[in-house]
C-alpha positions in Angstrom: 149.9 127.0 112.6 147.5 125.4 110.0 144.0 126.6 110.6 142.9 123.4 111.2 145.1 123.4 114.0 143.9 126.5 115.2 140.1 125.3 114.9 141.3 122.9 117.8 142.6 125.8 120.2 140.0 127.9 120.3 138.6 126.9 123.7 141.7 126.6 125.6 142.8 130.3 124.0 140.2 132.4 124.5 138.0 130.5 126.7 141.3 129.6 129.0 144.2 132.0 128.4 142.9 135.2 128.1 140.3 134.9 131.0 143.1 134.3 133.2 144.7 136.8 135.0 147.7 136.6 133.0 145.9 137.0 129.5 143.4 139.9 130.6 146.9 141.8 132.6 148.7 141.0 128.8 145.4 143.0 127.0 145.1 145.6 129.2 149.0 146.3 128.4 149.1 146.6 125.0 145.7 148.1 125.1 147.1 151.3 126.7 150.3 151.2 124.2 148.1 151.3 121.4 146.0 154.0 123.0 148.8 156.2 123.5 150.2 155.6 119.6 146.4 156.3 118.1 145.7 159.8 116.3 142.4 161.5 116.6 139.8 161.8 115.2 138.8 158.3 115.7 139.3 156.3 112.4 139.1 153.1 111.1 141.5 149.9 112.7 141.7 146.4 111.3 143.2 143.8 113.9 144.6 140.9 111.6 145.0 137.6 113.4 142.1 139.2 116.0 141.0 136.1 117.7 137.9 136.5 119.7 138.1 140.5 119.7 140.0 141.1 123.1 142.1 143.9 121.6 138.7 145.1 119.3 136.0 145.6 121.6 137.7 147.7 123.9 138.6 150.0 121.0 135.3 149.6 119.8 134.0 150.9 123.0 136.2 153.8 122.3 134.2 154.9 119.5 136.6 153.2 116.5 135.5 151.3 113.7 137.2 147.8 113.5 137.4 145.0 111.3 138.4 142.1 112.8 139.8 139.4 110.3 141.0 136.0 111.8 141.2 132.6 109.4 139.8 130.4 112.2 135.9 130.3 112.3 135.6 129.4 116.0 137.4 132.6 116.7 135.3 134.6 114.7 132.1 132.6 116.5 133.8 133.4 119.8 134.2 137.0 119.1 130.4 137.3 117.5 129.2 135.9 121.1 131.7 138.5 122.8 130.0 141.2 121.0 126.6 140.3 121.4 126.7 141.3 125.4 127.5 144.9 123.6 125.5 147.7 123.3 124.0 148.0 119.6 126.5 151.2 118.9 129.7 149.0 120.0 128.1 146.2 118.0 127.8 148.3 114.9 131.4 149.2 115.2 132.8 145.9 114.6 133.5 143.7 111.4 134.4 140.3 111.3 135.7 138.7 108.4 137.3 135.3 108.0 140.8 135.3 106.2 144.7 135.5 105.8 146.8 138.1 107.3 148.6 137.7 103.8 145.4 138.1 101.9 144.1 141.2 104.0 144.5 143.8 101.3 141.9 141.8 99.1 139.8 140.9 101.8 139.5 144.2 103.5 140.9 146.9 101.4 143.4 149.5 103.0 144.2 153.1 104.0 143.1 152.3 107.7 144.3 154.5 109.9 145.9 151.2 112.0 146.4 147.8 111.9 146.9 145.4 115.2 148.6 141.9 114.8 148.8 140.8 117.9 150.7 137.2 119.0 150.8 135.9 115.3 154.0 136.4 113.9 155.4 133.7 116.6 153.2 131.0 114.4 154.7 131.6 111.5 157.9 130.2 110.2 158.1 132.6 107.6 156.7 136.5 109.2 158.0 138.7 105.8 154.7 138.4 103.7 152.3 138.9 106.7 154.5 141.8 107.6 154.4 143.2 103.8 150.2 142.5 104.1 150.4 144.6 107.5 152.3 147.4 106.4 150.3 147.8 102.9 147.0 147.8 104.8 147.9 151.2 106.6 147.5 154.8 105.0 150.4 157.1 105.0 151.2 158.1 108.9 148.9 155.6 110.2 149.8 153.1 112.7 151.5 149.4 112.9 151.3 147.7 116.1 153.0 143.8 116.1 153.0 141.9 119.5 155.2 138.6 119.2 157.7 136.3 121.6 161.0 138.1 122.7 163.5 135.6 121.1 166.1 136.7 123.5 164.0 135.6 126.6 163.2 131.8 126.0 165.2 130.2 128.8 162.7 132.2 130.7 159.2 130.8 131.0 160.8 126.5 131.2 163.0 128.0 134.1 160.3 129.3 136.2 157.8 126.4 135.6 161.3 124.4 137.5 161.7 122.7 133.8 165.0 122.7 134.1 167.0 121.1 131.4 164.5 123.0 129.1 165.4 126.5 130.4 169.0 125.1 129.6 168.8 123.8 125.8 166.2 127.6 125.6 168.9 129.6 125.7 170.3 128.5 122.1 166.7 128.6 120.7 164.6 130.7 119.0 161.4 128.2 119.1 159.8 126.2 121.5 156.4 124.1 122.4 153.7 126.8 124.1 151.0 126.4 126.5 148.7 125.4 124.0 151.0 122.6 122.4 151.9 124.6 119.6 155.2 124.9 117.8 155.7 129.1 118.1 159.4 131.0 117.2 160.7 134.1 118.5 161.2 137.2 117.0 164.5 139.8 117.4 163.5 143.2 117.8 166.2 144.6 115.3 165.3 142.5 113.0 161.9 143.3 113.0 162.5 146.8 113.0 164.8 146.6 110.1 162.2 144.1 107.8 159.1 147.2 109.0 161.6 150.0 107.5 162.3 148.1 104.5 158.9 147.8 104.0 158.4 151.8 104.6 157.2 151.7 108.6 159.6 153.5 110.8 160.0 153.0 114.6 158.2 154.7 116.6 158.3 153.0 120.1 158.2 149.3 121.7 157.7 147.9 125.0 157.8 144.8 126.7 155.4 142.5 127.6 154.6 140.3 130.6 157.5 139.8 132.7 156.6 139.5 136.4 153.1 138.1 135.9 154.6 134.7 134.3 156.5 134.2 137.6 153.9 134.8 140.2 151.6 132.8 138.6 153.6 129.9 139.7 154.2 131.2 142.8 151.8 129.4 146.3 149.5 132.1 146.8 149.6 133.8 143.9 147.2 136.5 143.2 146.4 139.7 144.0 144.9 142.9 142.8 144.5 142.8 138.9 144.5 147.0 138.9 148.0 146.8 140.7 149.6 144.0 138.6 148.4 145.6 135.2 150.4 149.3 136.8 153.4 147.6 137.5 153.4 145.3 134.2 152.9 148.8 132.5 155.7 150.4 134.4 157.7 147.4 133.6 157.0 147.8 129.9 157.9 150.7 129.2 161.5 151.0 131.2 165.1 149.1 130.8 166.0 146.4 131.8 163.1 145.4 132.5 160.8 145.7 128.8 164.2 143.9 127.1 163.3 140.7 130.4 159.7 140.3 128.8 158.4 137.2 127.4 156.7 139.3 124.3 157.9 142.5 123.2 155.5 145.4 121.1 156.6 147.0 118.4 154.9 150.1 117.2 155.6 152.1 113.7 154.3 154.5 111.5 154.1 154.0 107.8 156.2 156.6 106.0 
């Protein structure tokens, strides 16, 4: 997605999405994978394609040092405001600097200890040199985490919403028109895996992401208790069949 395009979607993304209960369920998720992948000490994490900081604060708060780099300068205001309601020592933690994915190296140097790119790849048509920025921004052993659209499951989110003829013609796509109006692709997770060894990032572990929360979100009376729907999207995430079901899937690697 050109940034200019991206300039328009900042309200309806971070102001809309991810303060529903589906977008705060889908960071809580992939906040404990990356939790669980993370080596101590605490060391230094850049998050490329970070938004408004949803997956940086929190790791902030954990004690990390992050850089957040996003090319979209409402993001970046979005996640400023974010992290003034922090306390000084979480504010002091966090980066933000305005670029590429492709140009991260430059921007931010490398030998982090991880790098997050989180719902980006599905923008581009072309993933391989974001992926080649990602995995050159890591230190040997250090972490790769990559969140995008589980191009096996596209029938899946037209079918629920009742769209029918959609859900129909999804199942011989890989691409589609999202909530937000944009044009987004799905990824295959052996492909990915092979393009991340290639590059010199094995597999480590992946999950899926959001499965029963799209559904009930359509369904009358939907709701319920965020703390239970977050435990069984977790559960869900981690287990066959249900992780290969999800509308995203996570990939985690380390960097040989």
């Amino acid at each position: 997605m050109a940034e200019r395009t991206w300039e328009e979607f900042v309200a309806p993304y971070v102001d809309g999405y991810h303060h529903t209960v589906r977008g705060r369920v889908r960071t809580r998720v992939i906040d404990e994978h990356v939790r669980c992948h993370l080596a101590e000490p605490l060391g230094r994490l850049v998050d490329v394609g970070g938004g408004g900081g949803q997956q940086a604060i929190p790791l902030a708060r954990r004690g990390y040092e992050v850089v957040l780099l996003d090319p979209t300068e409402g993001m970046l205001e979005r996640a400023a405001a974010a992290l003034r309601a922090e306390p000084p020592e979480v504010r002091a933690r966090v980066a933000l600097v305005r670029g590429r994915g492709e140009e991260a190296a430059r921007l931010v140097g490398s030998g982090f200890d991880g790098v997050l790119c989180h719902g980006v790849l599905m923008y581009l048509a072309d993933a391989r040199p974001l992926l080649a920025s990602l995995a050159g921004l890591v230190r040997p052993g250090g972490l790769v985490s990559v969140v995008t659209k589980n191009a096996r499951t596209m029938a899946t989110r037209p079918a629920l919403e009742g769209r029918w003829s959609e859900a129909l013609a999804a199942f011989d796509s890989v691409s589609e028109v999202n909530g937000l109006g944009a044009f987004t692709r799905g990824d295959y997770l052996e492909e990915l895996t092979e393009q991340m060894e290639r590059l010199g990032v094995e597999q480590i572990a992946w999950y899926g992401v959001r499965l029963f929360i799209d559904g009930s979100a359509h369904l009358p009376g939907a709701g319920g208790d965020e703390a239970m729907i977050t435990a069984v999207e977790l559960e869900a995430s981690r287990r066959d069949p249900y992780r290969q079901m999800s509308r995203l899937f996570h990939w985690v690697g380390r960097r040989r």
